[in-house]
N, C-alpha and C positions, 0 to 999 in steps of 0.2 A: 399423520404427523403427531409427533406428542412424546410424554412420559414413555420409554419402554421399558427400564429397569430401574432399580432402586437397590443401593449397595449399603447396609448401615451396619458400622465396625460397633458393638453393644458399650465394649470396654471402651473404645477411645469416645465414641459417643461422637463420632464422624459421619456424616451421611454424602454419598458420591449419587448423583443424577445425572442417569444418560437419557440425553433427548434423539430418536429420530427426526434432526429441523429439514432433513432434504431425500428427494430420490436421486437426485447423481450430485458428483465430486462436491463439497464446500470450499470454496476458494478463494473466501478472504470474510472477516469480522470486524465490527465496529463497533466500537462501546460508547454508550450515549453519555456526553460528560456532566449529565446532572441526575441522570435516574437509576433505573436499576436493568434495565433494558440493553441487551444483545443483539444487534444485527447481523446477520449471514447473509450471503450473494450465494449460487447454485449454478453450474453447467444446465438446471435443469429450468432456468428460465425466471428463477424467480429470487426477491429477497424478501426474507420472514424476519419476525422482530421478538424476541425470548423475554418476556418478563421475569428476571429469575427471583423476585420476592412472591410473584402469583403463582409459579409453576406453570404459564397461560405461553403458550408456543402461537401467533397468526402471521399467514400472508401480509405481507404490506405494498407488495409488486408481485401478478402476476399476468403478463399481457396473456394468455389464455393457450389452450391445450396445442393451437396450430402455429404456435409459434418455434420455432426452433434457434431463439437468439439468445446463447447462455450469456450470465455476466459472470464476467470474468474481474471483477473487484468493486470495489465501495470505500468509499471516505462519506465521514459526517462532518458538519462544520457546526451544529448547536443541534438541539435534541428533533428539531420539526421537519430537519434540512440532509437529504442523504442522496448521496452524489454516485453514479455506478455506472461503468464500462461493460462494453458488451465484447460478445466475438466477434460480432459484423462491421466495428466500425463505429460503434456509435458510444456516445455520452449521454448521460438523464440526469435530469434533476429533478426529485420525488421528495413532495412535501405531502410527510404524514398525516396531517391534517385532514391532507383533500381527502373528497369522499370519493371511492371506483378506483383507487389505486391509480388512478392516474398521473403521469409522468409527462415531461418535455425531454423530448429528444434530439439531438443534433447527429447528422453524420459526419464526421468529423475525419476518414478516413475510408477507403477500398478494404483494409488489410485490417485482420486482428487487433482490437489494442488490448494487450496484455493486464497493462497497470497502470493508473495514473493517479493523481491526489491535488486538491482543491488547496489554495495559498492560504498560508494560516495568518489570521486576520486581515485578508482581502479574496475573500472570497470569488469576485470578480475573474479573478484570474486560475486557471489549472493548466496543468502539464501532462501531458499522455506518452505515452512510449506503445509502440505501433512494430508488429508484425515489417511493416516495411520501412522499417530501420530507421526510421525517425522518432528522434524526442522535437514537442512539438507544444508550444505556450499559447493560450488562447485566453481571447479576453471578452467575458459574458458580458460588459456594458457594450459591447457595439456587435448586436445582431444584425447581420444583413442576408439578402437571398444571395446567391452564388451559381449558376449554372452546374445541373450536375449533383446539386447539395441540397439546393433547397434553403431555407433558413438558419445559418451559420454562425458561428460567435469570427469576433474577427482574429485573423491569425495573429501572432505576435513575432514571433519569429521560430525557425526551426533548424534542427543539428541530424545531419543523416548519419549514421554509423556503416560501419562495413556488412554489418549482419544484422538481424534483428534486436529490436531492444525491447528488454524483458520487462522494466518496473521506469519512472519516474516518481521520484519524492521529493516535495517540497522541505527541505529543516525549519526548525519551528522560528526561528527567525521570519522566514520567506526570504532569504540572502541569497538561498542558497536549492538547487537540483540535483537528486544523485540518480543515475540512471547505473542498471545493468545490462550488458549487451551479449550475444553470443559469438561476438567477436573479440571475447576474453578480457575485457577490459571495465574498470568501474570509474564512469566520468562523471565530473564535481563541474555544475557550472555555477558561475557565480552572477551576480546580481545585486551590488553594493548599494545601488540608489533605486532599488526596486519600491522602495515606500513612496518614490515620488513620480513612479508611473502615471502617464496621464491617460486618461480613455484615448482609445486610437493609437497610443504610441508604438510602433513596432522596432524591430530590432533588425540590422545587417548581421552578412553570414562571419562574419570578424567578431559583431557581442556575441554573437552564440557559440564561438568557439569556447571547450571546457577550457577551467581553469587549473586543473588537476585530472591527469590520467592514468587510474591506476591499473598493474597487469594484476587478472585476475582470473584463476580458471571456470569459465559458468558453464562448463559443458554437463551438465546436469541428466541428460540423457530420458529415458524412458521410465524407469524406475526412484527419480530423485524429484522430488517439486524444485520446480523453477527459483534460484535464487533472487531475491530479492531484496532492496537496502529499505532499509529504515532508520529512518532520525529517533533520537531521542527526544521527546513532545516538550518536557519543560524540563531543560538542564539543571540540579543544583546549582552547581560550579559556575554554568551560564557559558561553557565549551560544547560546540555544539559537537556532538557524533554519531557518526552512523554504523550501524551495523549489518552482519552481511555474513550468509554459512559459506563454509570454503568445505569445496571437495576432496579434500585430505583430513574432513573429520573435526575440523576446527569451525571458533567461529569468529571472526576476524572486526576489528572497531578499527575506524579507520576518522581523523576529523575533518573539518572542512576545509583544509589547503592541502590534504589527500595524507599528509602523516598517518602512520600507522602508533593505532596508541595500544593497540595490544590483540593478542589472539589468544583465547579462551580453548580449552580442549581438559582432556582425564579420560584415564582408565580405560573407563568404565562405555567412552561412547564407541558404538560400532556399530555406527550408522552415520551419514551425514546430516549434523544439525539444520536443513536445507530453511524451515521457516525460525527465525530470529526476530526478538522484539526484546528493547530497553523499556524498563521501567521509566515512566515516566518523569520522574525526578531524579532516584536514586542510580546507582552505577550498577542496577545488578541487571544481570542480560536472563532471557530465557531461551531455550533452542528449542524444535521438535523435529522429529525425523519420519520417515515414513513407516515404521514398525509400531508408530504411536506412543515413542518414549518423549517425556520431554524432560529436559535438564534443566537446572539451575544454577549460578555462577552470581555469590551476593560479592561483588568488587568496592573499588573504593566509591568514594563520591566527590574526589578528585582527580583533575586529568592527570597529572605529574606520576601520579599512584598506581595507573596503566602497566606503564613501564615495567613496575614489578612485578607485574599476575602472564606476561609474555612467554 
């Protein structure tokens, strides 16, 4: 793992670094919000952490050669603390610090979980979206053992879809859930008095129904990465939105009562923008496709101003 090329333009006095950080797929990144440090999750079992001021690439998770449990995504919640789904079912929570790379783990499902992400500012709580068609809340102050499981976070409540569901994301509020399913559909569940959750408190299959259900095509197929929503982390404007690639080559914002506030496209793409991310403040979106293009779209940095860039 490491440095393998070095690209430097004389005249513009630009320097491009490619790192090999993995041996199979990379499938999801984290950016720590106080350093300068990169984290990656790998099909290949492990998550490494990129200093890009040292040019210093190390392991930070690797449970060992016999293991064949890829993770299949990560969220950080502060710079010590980094949270990552597996293919088997399972959830970790990996604090940098420790020494042996060790982790706690929960199995938290039979089936894949695809994506999930940790409530922003209540950590306590996260949402998973699972191979078998559940989005699924869980809440880390009340571990208990479970037949079957072993030592568990407590359920909170759970929403089954028709098909399997690809991503769960918290918006940066914590109001708010957006999952994508392969039953064509991007559902918004809402959560208006979620700040005054109390340990133990669970939900019926009535709170869990979405608030907003949008038709949306995720049939992504073999050649396309998995679509997937993303909140915008700290709104200017303070309108939360989520973004999401659409298989017609676009790339679709949509806000949290399911409003469509605009769809991004040009020219020039001829590829599907499949992974999508807002800038954290500003209104500008980024796409990448699998040809390894990525676009840029600097938008407004208000909602109203959507409407025009459609």
């Amino acid at each position: 793992m490491g440095l393998v090329k070095t690209v430097a333009d004389a005249e513009e006095e630009d320097e491009s670094w490619e790192f090999k950080q993995h041996e199979r797929t990379i499938t999801s990144f984290a950016v720590s919000p106080v350093s300068h440090n990169i984290y990656s999750s790998s099909y290949d079992t492990s998550i490494r952490r990129l200093d890009t001021e040292k040019m210093k690439s190390i392991d930070m998770y690797a449970p060992g050669e016999d293991s064949q449990e890829g993770i299949s995504c990560i969220d950080m919640i502060d710079e010590n603390t980094v949270f990552f789904s597996t293919l088997e079912g399972r959830v970790g929570r990996l604090d940098v610090r420790a020494p042996g790379n060790k982790a706690v783990t929960w199995q938290l499902s039979d089936s894949k979980i695809g994506g999930f992400s940790v409530r922003p500012f209540e950590p306590n709580h996260i949402a998973t979206a699972s191979l078998d068609r559940t989005l699924k809340v869980w809440d880390l102050r009340k571990i208990k053992k479970e037949e079957g499981y072993g030592l568990r976070p407590m359920l909170v409540g759970e929403h089954a879809s028709r098909l399997s569901v690809s991503h769960a994301a918290w918006s940066a509020s914590g109001t708010h859930i957006a999952t994508s399913s392969y039953d064509d559909t991007i559902k918004i569940h809402s959560f208006t008095d979620s700040k005054m959750w109390a340990a133990g408190k669970t939900f019926d299959d009535a709170s869990m129904e979405p608030s907003a259900v949008i038709r949306h095509n995720n049939q992504t197929g073999r050649w396309v990465s998995i679509l997937k929503p993303h909140w915008q982390r700290a709104p200017k404007d303070n309108v939360e939105k989520v973004v999401i690639g659409n298989m017609n080559r676009f790339v679709d914002i949509f806000a949290a009562d399911g409003t469509q506030l605009g769809q991004l496209g040009g020219d020039e793409l001829t590829a599907v923008p499949a992974v999508c991310e807002f800038h954290p403040t500003m209104g500008w979106v980024a796409g990448g496709n699998a040809s390894g293009k990525v676009s840029l779209w600097i938008g407004p940095d208000d909602d109203s101003a959507w409407q025009e860039t459609k």
